[in-house]
C-alpha positions as CSV (number, residue, x, y, z in Angstrom):
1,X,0.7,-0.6,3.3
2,X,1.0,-0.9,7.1
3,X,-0.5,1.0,9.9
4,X,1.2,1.2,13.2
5,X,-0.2,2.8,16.3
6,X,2.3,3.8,19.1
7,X,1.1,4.4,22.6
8,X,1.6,7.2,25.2
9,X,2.7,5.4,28.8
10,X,3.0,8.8,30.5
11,X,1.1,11.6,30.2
12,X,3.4,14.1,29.4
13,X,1.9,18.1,29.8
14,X,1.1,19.7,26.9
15,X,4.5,21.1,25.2
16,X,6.3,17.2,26.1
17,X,3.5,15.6,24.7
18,X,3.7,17.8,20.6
19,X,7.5,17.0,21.1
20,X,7.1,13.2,21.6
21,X,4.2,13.2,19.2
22,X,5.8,15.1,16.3
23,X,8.9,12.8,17.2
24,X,6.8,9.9,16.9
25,X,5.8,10.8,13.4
26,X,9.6,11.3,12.2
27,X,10.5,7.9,13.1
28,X,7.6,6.5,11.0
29,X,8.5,8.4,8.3
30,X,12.2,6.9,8.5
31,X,11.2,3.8,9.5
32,X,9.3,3.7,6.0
33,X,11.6,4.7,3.6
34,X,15.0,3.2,4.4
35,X,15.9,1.3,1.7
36,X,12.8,0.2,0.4
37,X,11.5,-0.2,-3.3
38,X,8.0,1.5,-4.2
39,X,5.4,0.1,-2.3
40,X,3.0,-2.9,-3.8
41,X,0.2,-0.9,-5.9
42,X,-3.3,-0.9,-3.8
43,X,-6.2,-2.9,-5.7
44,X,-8.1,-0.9,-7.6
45,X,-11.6,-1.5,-8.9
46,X,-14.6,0.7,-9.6
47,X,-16.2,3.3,-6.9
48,X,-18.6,1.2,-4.3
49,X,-22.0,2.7,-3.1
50,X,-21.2,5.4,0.2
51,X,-23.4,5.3,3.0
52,X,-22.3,8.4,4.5
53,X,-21.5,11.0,2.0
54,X,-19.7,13.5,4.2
55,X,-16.5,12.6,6.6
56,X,-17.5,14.7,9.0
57,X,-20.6,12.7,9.9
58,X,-19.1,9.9,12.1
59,X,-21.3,6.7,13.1
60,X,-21.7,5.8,16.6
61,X,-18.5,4.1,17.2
62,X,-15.4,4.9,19.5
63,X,-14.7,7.5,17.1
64,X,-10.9,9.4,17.0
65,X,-10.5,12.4,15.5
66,X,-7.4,13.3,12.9
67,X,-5.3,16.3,14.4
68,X,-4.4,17.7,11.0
69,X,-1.4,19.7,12.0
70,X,0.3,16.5,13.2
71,X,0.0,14.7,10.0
72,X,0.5,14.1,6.5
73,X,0.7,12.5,3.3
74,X,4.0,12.0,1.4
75,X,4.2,11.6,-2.3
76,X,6.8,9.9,-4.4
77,X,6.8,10.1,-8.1
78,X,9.9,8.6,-10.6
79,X,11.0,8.4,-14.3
80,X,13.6,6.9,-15.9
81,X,16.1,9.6,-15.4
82,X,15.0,11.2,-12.3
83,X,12.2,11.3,-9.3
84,X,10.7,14.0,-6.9
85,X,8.9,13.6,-3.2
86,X,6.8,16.2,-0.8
87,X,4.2,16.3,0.9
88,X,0.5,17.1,1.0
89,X,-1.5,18.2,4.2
90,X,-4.9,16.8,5.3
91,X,-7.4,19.0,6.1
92,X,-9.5,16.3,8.2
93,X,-10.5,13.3,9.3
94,X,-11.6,10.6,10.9
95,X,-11.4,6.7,12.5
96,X,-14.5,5.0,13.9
97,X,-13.3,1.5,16.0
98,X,-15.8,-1.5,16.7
99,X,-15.0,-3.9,18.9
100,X,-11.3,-2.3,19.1
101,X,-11.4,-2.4,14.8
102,X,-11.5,-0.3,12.6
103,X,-15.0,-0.1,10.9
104,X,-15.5,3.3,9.4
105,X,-13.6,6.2,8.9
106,X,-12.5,8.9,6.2
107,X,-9.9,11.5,5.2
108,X,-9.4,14.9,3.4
109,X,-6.4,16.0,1.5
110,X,-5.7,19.5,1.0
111,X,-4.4,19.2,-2.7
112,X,-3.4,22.9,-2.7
113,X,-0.7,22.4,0.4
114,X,1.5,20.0,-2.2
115,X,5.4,20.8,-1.8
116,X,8.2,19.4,-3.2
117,X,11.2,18.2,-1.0
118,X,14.2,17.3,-3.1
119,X,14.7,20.3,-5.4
120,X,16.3,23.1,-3.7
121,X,16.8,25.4,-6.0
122,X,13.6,27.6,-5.2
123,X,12.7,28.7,-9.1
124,X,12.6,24.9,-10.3
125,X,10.8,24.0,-6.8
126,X,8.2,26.4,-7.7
127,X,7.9,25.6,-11.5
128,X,7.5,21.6,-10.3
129,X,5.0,22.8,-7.7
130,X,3.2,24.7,-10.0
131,X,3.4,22.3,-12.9
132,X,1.5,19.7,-10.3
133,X,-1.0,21.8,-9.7
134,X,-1.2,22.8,-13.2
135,X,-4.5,21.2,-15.7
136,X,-1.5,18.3,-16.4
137,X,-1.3,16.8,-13.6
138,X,-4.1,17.5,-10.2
139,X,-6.2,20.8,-11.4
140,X,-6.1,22.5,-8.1
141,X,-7.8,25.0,-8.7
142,X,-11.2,23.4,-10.0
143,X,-10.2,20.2,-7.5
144,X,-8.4,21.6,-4.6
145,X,-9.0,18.2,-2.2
146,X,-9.1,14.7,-2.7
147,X,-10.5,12.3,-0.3
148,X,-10.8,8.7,1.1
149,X,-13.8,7.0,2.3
150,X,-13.6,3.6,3.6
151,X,-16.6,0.9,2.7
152,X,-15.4,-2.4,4.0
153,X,-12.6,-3.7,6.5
154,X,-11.5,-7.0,7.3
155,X,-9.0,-8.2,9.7
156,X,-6.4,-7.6,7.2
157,X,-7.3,-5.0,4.7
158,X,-9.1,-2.1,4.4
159,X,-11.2,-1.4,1.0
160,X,-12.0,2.3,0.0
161,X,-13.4,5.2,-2.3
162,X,-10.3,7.2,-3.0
163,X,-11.2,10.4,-5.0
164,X,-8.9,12.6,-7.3
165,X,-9.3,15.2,-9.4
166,X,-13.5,14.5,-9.2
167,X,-12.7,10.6,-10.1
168,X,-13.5,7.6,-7.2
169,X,-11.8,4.4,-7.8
170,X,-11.7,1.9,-4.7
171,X,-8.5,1.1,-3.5
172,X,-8.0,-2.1,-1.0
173,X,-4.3,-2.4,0.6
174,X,-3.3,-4.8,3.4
175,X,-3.1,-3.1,7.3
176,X,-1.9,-4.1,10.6
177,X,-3.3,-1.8,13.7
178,X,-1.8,-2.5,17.3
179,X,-3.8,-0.9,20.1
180,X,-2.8,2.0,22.4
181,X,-2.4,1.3,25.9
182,X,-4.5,4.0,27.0
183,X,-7.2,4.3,23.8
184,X,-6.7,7.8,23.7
185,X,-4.1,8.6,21.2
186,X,-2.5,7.3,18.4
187,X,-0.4,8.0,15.1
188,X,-0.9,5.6,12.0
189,X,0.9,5.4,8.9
190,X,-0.1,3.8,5.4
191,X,2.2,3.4,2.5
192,X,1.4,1.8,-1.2
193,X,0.9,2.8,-4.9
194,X,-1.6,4.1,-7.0
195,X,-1.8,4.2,-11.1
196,X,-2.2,7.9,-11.4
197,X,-3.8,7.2,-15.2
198,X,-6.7,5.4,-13.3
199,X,-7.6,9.3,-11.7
200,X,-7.1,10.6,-15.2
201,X,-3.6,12.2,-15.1
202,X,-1.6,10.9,-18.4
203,X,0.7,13.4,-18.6
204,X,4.0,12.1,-19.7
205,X,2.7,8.9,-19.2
206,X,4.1,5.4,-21.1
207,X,0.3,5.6,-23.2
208,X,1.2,9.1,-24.2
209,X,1.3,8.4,-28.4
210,X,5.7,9.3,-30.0
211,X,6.7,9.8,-26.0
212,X,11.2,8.8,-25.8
213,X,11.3,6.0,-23.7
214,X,13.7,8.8,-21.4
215,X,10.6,11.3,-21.3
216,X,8.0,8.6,-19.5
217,X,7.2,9.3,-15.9
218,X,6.0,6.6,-14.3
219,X,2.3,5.8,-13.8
220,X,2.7,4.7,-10.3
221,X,2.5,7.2,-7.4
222,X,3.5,6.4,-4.0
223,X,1.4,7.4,-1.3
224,X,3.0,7.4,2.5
225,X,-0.2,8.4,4.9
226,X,0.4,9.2,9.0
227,X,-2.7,9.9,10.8
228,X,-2.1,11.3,14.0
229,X,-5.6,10.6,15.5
230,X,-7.0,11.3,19.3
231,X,-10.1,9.4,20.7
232,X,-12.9,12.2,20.4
């Protein structure tokens, strides 16, 4: 996983400034996915103790607030036959800099705004979509957001409760962060890989007991994470 930040120099009015934003974003998304394997799966150990237990509490730090409607989360799942991708909206968030570091921070993810981009025919679109949200695979219904809490930071990673489907496993991955010129605004992007079976979600899995080596979808989902954030 990486993050990037990438500065404003001008200040743009208001419609300029969502176009070079939201332009912003695409490129990160490119940037990320041209012709690279799955991303290196994050450690993963056993929940850590939370100080704060809500992300909407932020600490007293030069704290910058997620605008939700300028980010995302894309997913990427494979098998040996086939894969899918889409996207999953965050419903808030937060990053808390001391000392121009990140120290604390947290995010929401709407689990109910999954999509799928690479079928096109709608009726197998929908029947994916719905079998994701299905008891199978995420449970939206009874689990309809997931969330990350970070518990520890260090120059070069960043250590975490991620929570699925009711389950909290900490994740650490590897970042980079590059300060905006003006410590206002900035958009960040994440990418690495998770073992879903560690959240509880086997289905079709390579542990599943008489699965055909053709049937197994892989454990490993990969998570692609932009955060546009403005200083609060």
């Amino acid at each position: 996983m990486y993050l990037y930040l990438f500065t404003k120099k001008i200040k743009p009015n208001k419609t300029m400034k969502t176009t070079l934003q939201t332009l912003a974003l695409a490129s990160v998304f490119a940037l990320a996915s041209c012709g690279e394997e799955q991303a290196p799966e994050a450690v993963t150990a056993p929940a850590e103790p939370i100080k704060k237990d809500s992300v909407t509490t932020a600490p007293k730090l030069d704290t910058f607030t997620v605008q939700t409607d300028l980010s995302s989360v894309n997913w990427m799942g494979s098998s040996p036959v086939k894969g899918h991708k889409g996207m999953l909206k965050l419903s808030q968030g937060w990053l808390g800099f001391n000392a121009g570091k990140i120290a604390q921070g947290a995010f929401t993810i709407d689990m109910k705004s999954i999509t799928n981009s690479d079928l096109k025919d709608k009726g197998n679109n929908k029947k994916l979509v719905d079998h994701l949200s299905g008891k199978d695979f995420f449970k939206t219904d009874s689990f309809p957001t997931a969330e990350f809490i970070l518990t520890s930071a260090t120059d070069s990673t960043l250590t975490g409760n991620l929570t699925i489907k009711g389950i909290a496993n900490s994740v650490t991955f590897p970042y980079k962060v590059f300060p905006a010129g003006n410590d206002s605004t900035f958009i960040a992007h994440s990418k690495f890989s998770i073992d879903r079976s560690k959240w509880g979600i086997e289905y079709g899995g390579k542990s599943v007991a008489g699965i055909k080596p053709n049937d197994i979808i892989s454990d490993m989902i990969e998570l692609s994470i932009s955060l546009n954030a403005k200083k609060k």
